[in-house]
C-alpha positions in Angstrom: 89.0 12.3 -29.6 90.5 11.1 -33.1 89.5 12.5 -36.4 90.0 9.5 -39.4 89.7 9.5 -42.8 88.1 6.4 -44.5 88.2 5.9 -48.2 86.8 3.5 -50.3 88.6 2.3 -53.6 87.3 5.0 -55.6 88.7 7.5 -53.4 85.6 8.7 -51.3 86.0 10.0 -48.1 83.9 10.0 -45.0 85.0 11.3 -41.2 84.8 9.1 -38.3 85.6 10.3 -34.5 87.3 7.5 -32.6 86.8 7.7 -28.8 89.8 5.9 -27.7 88.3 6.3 -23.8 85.4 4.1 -24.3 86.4 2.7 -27.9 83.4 3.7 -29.9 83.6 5.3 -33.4 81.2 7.8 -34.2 80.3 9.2 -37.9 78.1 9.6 -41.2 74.7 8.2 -39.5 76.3 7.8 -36.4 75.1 10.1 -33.4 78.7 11.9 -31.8 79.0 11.8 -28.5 77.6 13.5 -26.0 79.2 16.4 -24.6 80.3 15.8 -20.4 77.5 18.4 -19.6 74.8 16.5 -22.0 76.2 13.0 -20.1 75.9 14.5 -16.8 72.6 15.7 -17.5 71.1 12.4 -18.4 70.2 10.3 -15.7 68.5 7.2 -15.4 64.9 8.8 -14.6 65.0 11.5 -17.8 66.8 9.6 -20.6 64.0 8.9 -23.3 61.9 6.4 -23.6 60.7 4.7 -26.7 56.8 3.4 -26.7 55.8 0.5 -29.2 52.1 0.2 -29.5 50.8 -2.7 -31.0 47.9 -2.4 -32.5 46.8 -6.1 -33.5 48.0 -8.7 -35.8 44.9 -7.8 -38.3 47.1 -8.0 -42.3 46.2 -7.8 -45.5 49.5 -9.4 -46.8 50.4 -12.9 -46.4 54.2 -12.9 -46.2 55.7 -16.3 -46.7 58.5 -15.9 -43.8 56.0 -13.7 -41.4 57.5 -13.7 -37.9 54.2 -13.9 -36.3 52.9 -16.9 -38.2 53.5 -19.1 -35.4 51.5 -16.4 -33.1 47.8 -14.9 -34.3 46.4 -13.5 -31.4 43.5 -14.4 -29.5 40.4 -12.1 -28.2 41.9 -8.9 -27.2 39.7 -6.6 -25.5 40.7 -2.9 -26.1 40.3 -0.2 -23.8 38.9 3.0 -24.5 42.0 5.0 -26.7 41.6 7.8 -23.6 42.3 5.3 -21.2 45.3 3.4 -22.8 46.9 7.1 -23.6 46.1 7.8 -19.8 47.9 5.0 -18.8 51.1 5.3 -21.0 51.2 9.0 -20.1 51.1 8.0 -16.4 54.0 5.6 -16.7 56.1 7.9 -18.8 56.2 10.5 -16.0 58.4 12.8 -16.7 60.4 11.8 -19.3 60.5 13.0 -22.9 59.1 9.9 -25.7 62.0 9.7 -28.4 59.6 7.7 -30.6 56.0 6.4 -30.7 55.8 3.5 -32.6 52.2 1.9 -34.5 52.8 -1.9 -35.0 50.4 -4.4 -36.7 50.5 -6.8 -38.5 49.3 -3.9 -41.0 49.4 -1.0 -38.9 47.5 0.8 -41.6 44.6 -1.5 -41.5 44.2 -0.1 -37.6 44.3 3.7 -39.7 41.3 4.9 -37.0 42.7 3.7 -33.9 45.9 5.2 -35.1 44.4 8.8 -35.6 42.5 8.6 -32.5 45.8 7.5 -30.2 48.1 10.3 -32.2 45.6 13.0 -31.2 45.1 12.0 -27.9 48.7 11.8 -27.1 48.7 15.2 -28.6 46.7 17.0 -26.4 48.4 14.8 -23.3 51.3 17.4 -22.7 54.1 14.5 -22.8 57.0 15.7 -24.9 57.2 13.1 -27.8 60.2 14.0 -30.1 58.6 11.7 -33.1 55.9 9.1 -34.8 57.1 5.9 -36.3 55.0 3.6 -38.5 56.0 0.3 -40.0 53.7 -0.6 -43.2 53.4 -2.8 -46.4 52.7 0.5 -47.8 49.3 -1.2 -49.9 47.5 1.2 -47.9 49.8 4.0 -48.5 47.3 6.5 -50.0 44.8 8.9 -49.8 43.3 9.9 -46.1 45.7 7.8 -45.0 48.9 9.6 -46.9 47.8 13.1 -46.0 47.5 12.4 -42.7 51.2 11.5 -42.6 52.5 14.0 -44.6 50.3 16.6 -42.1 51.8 15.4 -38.8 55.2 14.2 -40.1 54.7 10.8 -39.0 58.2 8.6 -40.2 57.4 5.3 -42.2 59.2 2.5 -42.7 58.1 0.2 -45.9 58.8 -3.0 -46.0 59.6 -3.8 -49.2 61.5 -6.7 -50.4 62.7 -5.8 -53.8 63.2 -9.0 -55.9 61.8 -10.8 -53.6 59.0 -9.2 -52.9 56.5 -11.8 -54.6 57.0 -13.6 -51.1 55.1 -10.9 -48.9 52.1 -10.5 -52.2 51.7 -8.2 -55.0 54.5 -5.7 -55.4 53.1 -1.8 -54.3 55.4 0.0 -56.4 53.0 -1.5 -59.3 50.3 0.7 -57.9 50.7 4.3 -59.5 49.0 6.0 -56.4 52.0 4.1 -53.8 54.5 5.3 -56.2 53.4 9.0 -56.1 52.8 8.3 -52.1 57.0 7.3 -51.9 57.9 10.0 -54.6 56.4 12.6 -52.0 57.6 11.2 -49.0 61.2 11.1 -49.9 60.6 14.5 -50.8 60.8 15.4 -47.2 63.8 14.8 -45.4 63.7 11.9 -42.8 60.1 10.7 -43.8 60.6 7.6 -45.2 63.3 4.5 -45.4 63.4 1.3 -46.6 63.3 -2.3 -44.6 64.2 -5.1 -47.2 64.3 -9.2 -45.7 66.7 -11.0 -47.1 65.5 -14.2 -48.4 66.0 -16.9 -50.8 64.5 -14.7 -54.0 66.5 -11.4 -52.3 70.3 -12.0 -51.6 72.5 -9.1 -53.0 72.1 -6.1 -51.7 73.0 -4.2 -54.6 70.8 -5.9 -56.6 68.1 -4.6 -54.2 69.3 -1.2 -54.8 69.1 -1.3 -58.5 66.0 -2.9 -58.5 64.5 -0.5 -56.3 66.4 2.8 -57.8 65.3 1.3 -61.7 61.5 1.4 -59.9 60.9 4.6 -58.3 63.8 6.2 -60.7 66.2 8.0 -58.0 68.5 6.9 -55.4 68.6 9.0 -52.9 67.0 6.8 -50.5 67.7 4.9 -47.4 67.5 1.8 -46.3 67.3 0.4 -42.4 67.2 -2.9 -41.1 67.9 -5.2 -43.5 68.1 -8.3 -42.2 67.9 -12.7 -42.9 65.0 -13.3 -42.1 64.6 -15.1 -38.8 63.0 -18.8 -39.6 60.1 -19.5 -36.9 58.1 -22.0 -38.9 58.4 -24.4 -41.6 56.7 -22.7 -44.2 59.9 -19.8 -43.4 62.5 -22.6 -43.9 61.6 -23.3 -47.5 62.0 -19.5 -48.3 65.3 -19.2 -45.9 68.9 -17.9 -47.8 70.5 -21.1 -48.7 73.2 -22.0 -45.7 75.1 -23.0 -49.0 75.2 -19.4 -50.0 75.3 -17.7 -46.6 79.2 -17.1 -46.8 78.7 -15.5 -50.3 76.4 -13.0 -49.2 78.5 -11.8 -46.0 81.7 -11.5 -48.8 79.5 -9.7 -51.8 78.0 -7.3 -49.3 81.0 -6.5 -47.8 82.6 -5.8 -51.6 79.8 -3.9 -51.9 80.4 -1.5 -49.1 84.0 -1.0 -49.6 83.4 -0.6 -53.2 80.8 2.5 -52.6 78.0 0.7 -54.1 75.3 0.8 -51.0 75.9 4.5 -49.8 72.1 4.1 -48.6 72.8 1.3 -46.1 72.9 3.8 -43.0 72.7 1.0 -40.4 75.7 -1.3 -42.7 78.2 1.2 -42.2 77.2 2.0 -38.2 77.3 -1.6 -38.2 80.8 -2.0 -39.6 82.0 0.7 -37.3 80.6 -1.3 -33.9 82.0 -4.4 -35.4 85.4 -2.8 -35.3 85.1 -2.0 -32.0 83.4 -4.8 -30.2 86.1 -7.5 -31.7 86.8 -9.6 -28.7 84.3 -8.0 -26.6 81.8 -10.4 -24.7 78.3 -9.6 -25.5 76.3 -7.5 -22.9 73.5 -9.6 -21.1 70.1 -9.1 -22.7 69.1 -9.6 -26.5 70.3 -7.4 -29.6 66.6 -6.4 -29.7 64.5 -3.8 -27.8 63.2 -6.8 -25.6 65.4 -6.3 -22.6 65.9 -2.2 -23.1 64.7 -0.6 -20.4 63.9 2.1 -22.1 61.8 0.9 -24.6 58.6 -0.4 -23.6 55.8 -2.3 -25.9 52.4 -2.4 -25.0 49.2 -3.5 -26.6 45.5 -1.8 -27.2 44.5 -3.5 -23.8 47.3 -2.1 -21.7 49.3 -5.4 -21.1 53.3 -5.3 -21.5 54.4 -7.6 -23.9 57.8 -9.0 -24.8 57.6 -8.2 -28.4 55.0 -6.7 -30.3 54.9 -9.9 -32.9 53.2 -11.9 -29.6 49.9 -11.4 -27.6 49.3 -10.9 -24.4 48.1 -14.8 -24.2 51.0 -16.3 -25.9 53.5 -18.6 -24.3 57.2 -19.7 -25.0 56.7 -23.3 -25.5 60.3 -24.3 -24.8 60.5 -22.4 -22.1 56.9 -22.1 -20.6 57.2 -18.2 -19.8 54.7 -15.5 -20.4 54.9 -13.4 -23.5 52.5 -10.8 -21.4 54.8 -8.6 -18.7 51.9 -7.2 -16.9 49.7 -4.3 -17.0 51.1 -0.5 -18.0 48.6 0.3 -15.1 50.9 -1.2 -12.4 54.1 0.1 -13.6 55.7 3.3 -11.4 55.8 6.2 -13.2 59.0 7.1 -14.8 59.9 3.6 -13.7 61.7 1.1 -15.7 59.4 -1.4 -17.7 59.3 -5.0 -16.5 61.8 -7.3 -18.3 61.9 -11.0 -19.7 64.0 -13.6 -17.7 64.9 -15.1 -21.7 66.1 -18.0 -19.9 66.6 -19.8 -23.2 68.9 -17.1 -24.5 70.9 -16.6 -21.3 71.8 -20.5 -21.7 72.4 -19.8 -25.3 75.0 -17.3 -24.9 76.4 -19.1 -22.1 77.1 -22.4 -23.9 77.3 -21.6 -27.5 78.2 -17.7 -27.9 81.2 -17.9 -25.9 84.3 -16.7 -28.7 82.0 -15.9 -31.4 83.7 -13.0 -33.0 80.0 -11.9 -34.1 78.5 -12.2 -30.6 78.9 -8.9 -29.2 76.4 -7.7 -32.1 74.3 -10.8 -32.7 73.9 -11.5 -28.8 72.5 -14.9 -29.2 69.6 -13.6 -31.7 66.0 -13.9 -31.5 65.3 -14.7 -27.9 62.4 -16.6 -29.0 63.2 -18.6 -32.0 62.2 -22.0 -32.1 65.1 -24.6 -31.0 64.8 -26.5 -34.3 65.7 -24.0 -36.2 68.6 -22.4 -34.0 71.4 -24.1 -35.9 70.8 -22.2 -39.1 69.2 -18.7 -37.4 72.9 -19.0 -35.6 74.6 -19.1 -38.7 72.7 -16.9 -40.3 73.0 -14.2 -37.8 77.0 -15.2 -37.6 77.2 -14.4 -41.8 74.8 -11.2 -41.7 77.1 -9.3 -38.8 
């Protein structure tokens, strides 16, 4: 192991390790690796598994770029909370859960359903390391808030910033949601940020002045921040201009070497894998959780799915397969969860991500955007890595 120095131009220093064995930089954000007892100790049948529970795609927001636009669900027939929790709990085995995760649409709309699954998993014996929930924050408030702050449930707000007029009405405006994020970020790892980058949002300093001018501090953090993926039409009009895509790649980049976005976490990890994976291919699979198998997502009836943003009914027109994996019910426990083929992307990386000095990140992106919208989504994803 290698201990560097890096310093931006005002002269501030972080520490990175370099692993020259296996090339990988670890650092600030980034976990260090793990020690030869902690390798040899996790095999494929105890490393952690990460559930995503979708709950539905009922929301009370109308974002203008909304990834599961192109997908409402049909008639899903819940079962009984004891009997999806039974089920999950079965096919974890005996593994530890590194994260359960509460998707919606508006997860916070499903607030019952949550409480009722959190306590049942609870009381199930499973060790589960954390809670994860991904909201507008509009419902981020009383019942609801405490409940959080009680079981030290993570959130993650998506919150656009100066372009937040195209997901509705800005929830900063709402006193109670300001006093909900002024307490959360009063305890340590409890809540971060999840911007999309859009054509009203395309500096990412200006998004942390805007935001650090709103809540008046900025000692926050920010996650994912990405270009929004188009998947409609309506998403197109509202897309970064391809015009200005190379511009935002070079003022974000200024940006981090200047030491203006010290609460981009996942920028600098990302800059550090960049580094590293220069001329690497790009591992099968997608960049996503969609081919991990060790992250499964399920929905309130028990089928796998794909990807949390589809239902169990939906289909991949271009491709005609099956957004729904199967049932949790008929998975071996402990086992690995059932993967997509993603035939579309495997052809995608084969013919068009060949010497893409991005590709080892990007991977071919979404696995299930629309064809007709590749060329940009490409570009896009070639300009935010």
């Amino acid at each position: 192991m290698y201990e560097c120095v890096l310093q931006d131009r005002e002269g501030n220093g972080s520490i990175v390790i370099y692993d020259p064995r296996n090339h990988l930089f670890y650092g600030e954000g980034i976990p260090l690796p793990p020690t030869p007892e902690e390798r040899a100790a996790c095999t494929e049948e105890n490393r952690p598994i990460v559930v995503r529970i979708g709950l539905g795609q009922k929301c009370n927001f109308s974002c203008r770029y909304c990834s599961q636009a192109v997908c409402r669900e049909g008639k899903v027939t819940a079962l009984p909370p004891e009997e999806l929790v039974a089920r999950i709990v079965r096919f974890v085995g005996t593994r530890d859960v590194e994260v359960i995760q509460f998707w919606g649409g508006e997860p916070l709309v499903y607030f019952e359903e949550i409480r009722r699954l959190h306590s049942l998993f609870e009381e199930s014996g499973i060790s589960i390391i954390g809670y994860f929930i991904s909201t507008n924050g509009s419902l981020l408030k009383g019942e609801r808030l405490q409940w959080i702050l009680d079981n030290n449930i993570h959130v993650g707000l998506s919150y656009d910033g100066p372009g937040q007029e195209l997901r509705g009405k800005d929830v900063l405006m709402d006193p109670e949601v300001w006093e909900a994020v002024q307490t959360l970020l009063c305890k340590p790892d409890s809540l971060g940020f999840a911007p999309v980058m859009t054509a009203e949002n395309t500096r990412h300093k200006d998004y942390v002045d805007y935001l650090t001018a709103i809540i008046n501090r900025n000692d926050f953090t920010i996650g994912e921040s990405r270009i929004a993926t188009i998947m409609d039409e309506t998403a197109f009009k509202f897309r970064v201009p391809e015009a200005d895509l190379p511009d935002y790649c070079r003022q974000m980049f200024l940006d981090l070497v200047g030491g203006e976005l010290p609460q981009y976490f996942l920028a600098h990890k990302s800059a550090h894998i960049f580094a590293c994976t220069l001329g690497v291919p790009p591992a099968p699979g997608s960049r996503c959780f969609v081919s991990n198998p060790y992250t499964i997502a399920v929905d309130m009836a028990g089928k796998v799915l794909t990807c949390q943003n589809y239902s169990a009914d939906s289909i991949d027109e271009e491709s005609g397969e099956s957004h729904c994996l199967g049932d949790i019910a008929g998975l071996k426990p402990g086992g690995p969860p059932p993967l997509p083929a993603l035939s579309r992307l495997i052809a995608k990386q084969q013919e068009k991500c060949d010497g893409c000095m991005v590709s080892a990140l990007c991977r071919g992106g979404c696995p299930f955007s629309p064809s007709e919208y590749e060329d940009y989504n490409c570009k896009a994803a070639y300009h935010q890595y």
